[in-house]
C-alpha positions in Angstrom: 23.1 -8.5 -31.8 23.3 -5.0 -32.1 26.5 -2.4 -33.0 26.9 1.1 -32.8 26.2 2.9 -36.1 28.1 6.3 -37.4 28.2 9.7 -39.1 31.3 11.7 -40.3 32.2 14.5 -38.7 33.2 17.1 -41.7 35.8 19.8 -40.9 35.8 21.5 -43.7 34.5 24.4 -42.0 36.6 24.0 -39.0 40.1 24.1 -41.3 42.1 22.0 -42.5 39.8 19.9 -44.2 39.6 16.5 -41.6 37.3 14.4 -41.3 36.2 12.1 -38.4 33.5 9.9 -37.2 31.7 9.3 -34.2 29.4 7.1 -32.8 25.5 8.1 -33.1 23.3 5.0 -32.3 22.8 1.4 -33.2 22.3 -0.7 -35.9 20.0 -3.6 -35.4 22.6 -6.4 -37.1 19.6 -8.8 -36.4 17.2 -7.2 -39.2 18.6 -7.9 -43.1 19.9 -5.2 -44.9 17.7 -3.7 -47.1 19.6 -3.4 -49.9 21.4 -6.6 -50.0 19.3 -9.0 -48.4 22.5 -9.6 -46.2 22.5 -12.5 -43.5 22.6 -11.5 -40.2 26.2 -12.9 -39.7 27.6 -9.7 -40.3 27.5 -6.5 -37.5 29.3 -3.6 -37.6 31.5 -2.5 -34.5 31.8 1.6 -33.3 35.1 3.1 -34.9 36.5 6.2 -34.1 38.4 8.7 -36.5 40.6 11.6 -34.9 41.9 14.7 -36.5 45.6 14.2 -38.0 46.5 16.1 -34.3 45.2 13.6 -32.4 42.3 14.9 -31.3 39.1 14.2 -31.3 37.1 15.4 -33.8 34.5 17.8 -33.5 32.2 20.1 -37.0 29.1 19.8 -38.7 27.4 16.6 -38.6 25.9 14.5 -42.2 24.1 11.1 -40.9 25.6 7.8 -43.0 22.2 7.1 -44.6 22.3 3.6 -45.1 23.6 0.3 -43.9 26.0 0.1 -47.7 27.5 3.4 -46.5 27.8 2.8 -43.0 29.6 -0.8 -43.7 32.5 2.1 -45.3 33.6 3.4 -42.3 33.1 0.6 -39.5 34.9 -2.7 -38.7 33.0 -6.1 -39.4 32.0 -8.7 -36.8 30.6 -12.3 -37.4 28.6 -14.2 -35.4 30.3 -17.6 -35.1 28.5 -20.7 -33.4 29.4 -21.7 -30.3 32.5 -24.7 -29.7 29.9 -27.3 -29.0 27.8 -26.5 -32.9 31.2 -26.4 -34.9 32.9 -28.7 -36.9 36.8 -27.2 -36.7 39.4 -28.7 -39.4 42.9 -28.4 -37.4 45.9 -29.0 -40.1 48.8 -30.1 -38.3 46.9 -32.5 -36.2 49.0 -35.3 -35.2 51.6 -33.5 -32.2 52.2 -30.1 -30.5 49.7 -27.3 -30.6 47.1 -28.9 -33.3 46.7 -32.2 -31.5 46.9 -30.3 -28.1 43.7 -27.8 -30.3 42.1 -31.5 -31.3 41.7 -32.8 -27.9 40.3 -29.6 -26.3 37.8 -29.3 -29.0 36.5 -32.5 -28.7 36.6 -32.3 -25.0 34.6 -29.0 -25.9 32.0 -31.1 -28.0 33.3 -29.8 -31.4 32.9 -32.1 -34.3 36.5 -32.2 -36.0 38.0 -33.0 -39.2 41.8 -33.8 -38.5 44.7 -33.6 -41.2 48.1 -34.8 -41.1 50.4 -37.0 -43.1 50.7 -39.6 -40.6 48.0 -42.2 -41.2 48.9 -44.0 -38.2 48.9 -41.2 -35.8 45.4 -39.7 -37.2 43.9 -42.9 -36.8 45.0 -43.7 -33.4 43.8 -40.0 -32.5 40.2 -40.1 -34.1 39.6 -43.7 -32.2 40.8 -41.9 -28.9 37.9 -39.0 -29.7 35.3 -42.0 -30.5 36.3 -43.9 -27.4 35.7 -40.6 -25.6 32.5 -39.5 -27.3 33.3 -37.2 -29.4 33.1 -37.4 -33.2 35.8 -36.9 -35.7 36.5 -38.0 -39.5 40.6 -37.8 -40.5 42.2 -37.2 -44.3 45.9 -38.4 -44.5 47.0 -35.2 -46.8 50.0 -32.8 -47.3 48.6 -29.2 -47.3 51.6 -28.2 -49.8 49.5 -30.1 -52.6 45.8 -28.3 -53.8 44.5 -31.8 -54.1 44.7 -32.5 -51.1 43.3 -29.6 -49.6 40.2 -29.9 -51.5 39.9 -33.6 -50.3 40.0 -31.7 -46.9 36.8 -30.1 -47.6 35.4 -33.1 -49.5 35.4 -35.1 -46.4 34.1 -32.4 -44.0 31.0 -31.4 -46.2 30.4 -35.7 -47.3 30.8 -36.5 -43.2 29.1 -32.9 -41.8 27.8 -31.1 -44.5 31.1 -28.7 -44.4 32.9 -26.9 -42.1 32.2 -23.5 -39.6 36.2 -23.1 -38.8 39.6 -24.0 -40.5 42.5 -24.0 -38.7 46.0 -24.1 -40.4 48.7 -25.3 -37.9 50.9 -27.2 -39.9 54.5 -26.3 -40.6 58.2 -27.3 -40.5 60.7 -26.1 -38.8 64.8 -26.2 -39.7 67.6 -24.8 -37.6 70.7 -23.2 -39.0 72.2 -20.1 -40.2 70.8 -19.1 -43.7 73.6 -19.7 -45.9 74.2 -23.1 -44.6 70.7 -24.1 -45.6 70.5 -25.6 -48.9 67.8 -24.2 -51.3 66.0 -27.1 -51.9 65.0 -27.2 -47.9 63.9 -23.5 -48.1 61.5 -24.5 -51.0 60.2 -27.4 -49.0 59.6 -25.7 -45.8 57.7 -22.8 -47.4 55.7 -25.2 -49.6 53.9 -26.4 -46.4 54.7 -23.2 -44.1 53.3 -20.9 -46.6 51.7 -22.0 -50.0 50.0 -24.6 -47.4 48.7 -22.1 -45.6 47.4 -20.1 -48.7 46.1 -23.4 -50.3 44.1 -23.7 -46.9 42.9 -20.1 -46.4 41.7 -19.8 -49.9 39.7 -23.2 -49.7 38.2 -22.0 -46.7 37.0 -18.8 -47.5 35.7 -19.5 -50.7 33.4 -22.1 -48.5 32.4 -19.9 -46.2 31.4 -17.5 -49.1 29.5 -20.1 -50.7 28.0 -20.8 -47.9 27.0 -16.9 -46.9 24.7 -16.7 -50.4 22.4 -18.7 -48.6 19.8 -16.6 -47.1 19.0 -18.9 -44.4 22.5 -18.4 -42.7 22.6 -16.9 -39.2 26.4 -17.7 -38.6 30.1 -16.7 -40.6 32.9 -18.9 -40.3 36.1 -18.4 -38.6 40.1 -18.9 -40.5 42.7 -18.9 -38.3 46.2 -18.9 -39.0 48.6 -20.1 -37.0 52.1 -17.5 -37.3 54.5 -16.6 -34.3 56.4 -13.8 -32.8 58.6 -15.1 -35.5 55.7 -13.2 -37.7 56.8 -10.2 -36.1 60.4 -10.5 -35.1 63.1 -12.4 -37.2 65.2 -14.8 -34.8 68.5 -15.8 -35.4 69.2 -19.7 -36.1 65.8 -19.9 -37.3 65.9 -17.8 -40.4 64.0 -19.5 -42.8 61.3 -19.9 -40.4 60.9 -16.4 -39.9 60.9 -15.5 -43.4 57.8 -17.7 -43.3 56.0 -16.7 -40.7 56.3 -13.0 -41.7 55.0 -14.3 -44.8 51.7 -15.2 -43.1 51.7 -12.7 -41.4 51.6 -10.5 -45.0 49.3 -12.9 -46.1 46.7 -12.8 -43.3 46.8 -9.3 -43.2 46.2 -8.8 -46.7 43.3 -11.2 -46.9 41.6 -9.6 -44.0 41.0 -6.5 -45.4 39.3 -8.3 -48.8 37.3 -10.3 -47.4 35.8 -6.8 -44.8 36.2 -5.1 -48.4 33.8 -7.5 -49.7 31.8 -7.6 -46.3 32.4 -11.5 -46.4 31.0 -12.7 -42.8 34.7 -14.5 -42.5 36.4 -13.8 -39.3 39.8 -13.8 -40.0 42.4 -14.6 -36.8 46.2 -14.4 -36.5 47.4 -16.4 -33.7 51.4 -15.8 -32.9 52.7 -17.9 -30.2 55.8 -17.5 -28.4 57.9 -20.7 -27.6 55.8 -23.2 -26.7 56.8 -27.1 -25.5 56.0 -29.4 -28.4 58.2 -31.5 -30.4 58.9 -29.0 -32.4 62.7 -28.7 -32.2 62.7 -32.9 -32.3 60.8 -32.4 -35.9 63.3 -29.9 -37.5 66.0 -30.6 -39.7 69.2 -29.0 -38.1 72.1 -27.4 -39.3 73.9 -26.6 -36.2 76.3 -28.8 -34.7 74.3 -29.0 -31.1 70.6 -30.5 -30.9 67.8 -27.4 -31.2 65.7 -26.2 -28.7 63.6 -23.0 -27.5 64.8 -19.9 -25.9 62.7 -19.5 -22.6 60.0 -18.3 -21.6 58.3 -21.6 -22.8 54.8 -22.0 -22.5 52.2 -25.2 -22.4 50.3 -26.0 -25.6 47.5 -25.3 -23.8 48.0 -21.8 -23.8 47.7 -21.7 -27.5 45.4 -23.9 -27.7 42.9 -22.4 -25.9 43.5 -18.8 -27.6 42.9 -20.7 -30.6 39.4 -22.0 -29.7 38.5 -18.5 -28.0 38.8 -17.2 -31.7 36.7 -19.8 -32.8 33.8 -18.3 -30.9 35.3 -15.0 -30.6 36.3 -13.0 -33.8 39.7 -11.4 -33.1 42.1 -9.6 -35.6 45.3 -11.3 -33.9 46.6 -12.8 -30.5 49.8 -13.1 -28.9 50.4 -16.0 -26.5 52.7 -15.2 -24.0 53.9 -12.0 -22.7 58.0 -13.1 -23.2 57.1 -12.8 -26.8 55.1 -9.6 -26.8 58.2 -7.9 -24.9 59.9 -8.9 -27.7 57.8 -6.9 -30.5 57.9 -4.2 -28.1 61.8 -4.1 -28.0 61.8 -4.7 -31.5 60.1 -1.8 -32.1 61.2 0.8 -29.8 65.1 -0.7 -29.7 65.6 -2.9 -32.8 69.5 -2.8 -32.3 69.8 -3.4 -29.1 67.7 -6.6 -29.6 70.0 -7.7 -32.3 72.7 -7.8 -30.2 70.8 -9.6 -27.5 70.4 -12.2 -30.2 73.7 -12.2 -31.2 74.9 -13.2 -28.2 72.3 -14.7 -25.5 70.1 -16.2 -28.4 72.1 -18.6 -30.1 73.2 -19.8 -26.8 69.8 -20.5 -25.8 68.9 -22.4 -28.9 71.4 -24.6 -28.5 71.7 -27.7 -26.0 74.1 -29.6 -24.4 73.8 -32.5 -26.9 75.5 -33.0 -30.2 74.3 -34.7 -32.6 75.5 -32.8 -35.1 73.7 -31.2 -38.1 70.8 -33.5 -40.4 71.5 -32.5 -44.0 70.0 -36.4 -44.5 66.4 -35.3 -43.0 63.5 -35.4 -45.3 61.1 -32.4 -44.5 58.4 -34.5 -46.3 58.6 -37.3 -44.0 55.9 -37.8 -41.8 56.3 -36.7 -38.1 53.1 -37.6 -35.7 53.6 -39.3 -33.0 50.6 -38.0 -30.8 53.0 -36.3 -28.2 51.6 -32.5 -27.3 54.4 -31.9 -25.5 58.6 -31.9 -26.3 61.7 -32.5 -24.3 62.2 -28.9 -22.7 64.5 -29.2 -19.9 63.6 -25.5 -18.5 60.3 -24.7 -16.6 57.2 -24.8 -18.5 55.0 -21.5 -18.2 50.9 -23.3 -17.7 49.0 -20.5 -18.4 49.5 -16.9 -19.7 48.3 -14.1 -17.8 49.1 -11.5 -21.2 47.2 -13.7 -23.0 43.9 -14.3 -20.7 43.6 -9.9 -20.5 43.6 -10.0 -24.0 40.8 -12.0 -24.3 38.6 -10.3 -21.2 39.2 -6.8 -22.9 40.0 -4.7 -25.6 43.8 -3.6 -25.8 45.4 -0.7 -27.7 47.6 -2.5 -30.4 50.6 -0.2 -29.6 51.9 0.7 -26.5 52.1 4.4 -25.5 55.1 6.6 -24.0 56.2 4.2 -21.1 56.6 1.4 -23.8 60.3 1.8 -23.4 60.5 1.5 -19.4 58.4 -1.8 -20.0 60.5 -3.1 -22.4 63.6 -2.7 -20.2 61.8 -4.7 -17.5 60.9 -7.6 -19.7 63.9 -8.0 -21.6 65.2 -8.6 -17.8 62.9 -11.2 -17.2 63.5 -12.9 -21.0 67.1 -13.1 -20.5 66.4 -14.8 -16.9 64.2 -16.7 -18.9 60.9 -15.9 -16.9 57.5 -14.6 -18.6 57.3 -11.2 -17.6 53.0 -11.3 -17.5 53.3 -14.9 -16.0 53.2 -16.4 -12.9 
């Protein structure tokens, strides 16, 4: 594997002090570093700095004269083993996007390690894998309680001899406006939505840096966390569940950049899906007087779970799935208020069915919920595939959009509210 390798560009003769980078050559990331006796897990990808204008950046030229300094100023990649050599843990494993990421693994040839808190439902599932010759191991757990979680990674490195890539998918949802909520459910939903998730990440990485001090070690390990535009873009009626997922969002982020600091071969993934048809609003605990559901576009599990495998092979920083809810980061940032209002109004319709049962103050969050259905109730058309989300994974995309963001916006937010995927057909 090879990656480009860099020297700064000084301007300090040029004024106004900038400095930039371009690319020079390679770097063999096949050959150990030198100084560290690194694994070849780790390459380093061409980056570009440009002058505070803009532009690009032109002076005097000083070569980065070793790999230590180099590793400063480019962006890690990690070599991860292909599907059919991994053993994937999948949190959330019993219904919607975790069991719909279980089967597709194991159709894949992945060995798996599948957690839930529904005994019944795990052991139904990892029969049906058997039965279909794959191989998988379960642990009945609640990813809210440490134990547990290190029971996770008991059983993966006593059955397999550990793990190549952790994926945390469970969480709870609840429905309702916040101040209806009682206090005692917020708690409860971010003990598994977010202190689950850090319990997870941190057993995780701290595995795959054990296991990266052997010298022997061609391959990194992948975490990926499982947010949503909700990461990005509060929605109304589900409140709670934003604050969590932007939590992750902070989270991931944030333990990212250590583990590049440290130059940990842990490829670190963000996945954000938009609505997708699982039983997810038949798990929540609702507080509205009509039964929950999504706001359209809705897509097919499939679409996230395949975006979840890709970064199992593929190190990625993040991935949206489904272009409705890219356009609605895009509104969100180029016409926050105006998407407010949308909310206001259209949203809390569309959350909303016909049905009323009336709100579930009685619902126990800690109860468990598997019952081995991928898929929910959605009475609206289910989107199959995701054309957004199949470009981002054939090329690289800018992260922001340029001057015609605006124009695009306008466009999608007509296809949201007609409840079509404006990048899906």
């Amino acid at each position: 594997m090879f990656a480009l390798y860099l020297r700064i560009v000084d301007h300090a003769n040029t004024g106004g002090g900038r400095k930039g980078i371009i690319a020079v050559g390679t770097l063999n990331a096949a050959t150990r570093d030198s100084e560290t006796g690194r694994s070849p897990a780790l390459s380093y990808r061409a980056c570009e700095f440009t002058s505070h204008a803009g532009r690009p950046a032109f002076g005097s030229v000083s070569e980065l004269d070793s790999p230590s300094r180099q590793r400063r100023y480019c962006a890690m990649t990690v070599a991860l083993k292909p599907l059919d050599e991994q053993v994937i843990v999948i949190t959330g494993a019993s219904s919607g996007i975790g069991l719909t990421t279980a089967r597709m693994a194991a159709d894949r040839g992945a060995r798996l390690v599948l957690v839930a808190r529904s005994e019944t439902a795990l052991a139904e599932l990892t029969e049906e894998i058997r039965r279909g010759g794959g191989d998988a191991e379960y642990v009945v757990a609640d990813v809210s309680e440490p134990d547990d979680i290190r029971e996770i990674s008991q059983v993966a490195r006593e059955a397999y001899g550990g793990f190549d890539t952790w994926v945390n998918g469970a969480a709870v949802p609840i429905y309702g406006k916040l101040r209806e909520i009682p206090i005692e459910d917020l708690h409860e939903q971010f003990d598994v939505n977010v202190w689950g998730l850090l319990y997870g990440s941190f057993e995780a990485t701290e595995q795959f840096r054990e296991r990266a001090q052997e010298q022997d070690r061609d391959y990194g390990g992948a975490l990926i966390n499982i947010g949503s535009i909700a990461s990005e873009r509060a929605i109304l009626l589900q409140g709670s569940y934003s604050a969590s997922k932007h939590a992750v969002k902070g989270f991931t982020d944030a333990l990212r950049m250590e583990l590049e600091e440290e130059d940990a071969p842990v490829s670190v993934t963000l996945v954000k899906p938009s609505s997708i048809d699982t039983p997810y609003p038949d798990h929540a605990k609702n507080y509205m007087d009509d039964d929950p559901t999504l706001p359209p576009p809705v897509y097919a599990p499939e679409t996230v779970a395949r975006a979840i495998l890709h970064a199992a092979v593929h190190p990625q920083r993040e991935v949206t799935v489904g272009g409705g809810g890219k356009s609605l980061t895009v509104l969100d940032r180029y016409a926050p208020g105006l998407l407010d209002r949308i909310m206001e109004t259209v949203f809390v319709r569309q959350q909303q069915t016909d049905h009323s049962s009336g709100p579930e103050p009685e619902r126990d969050l800690d109860t468990p919920s598997g019952t081995l259905d991928e898929r929910g109730d959605y009475e609206g058309h289910v989107v199959e595939t995701s054309s957004y989300t199949r470009l981002l994974q054939r090329r690289s995309l800018p992260t922001t959009l340029g001057a015609g963001a605006a124009a695009i916006g306008a466009y999608v937010l007509y296809r949201v509210l007609r409840g079509t995927d404006p990048g899906d057909q």
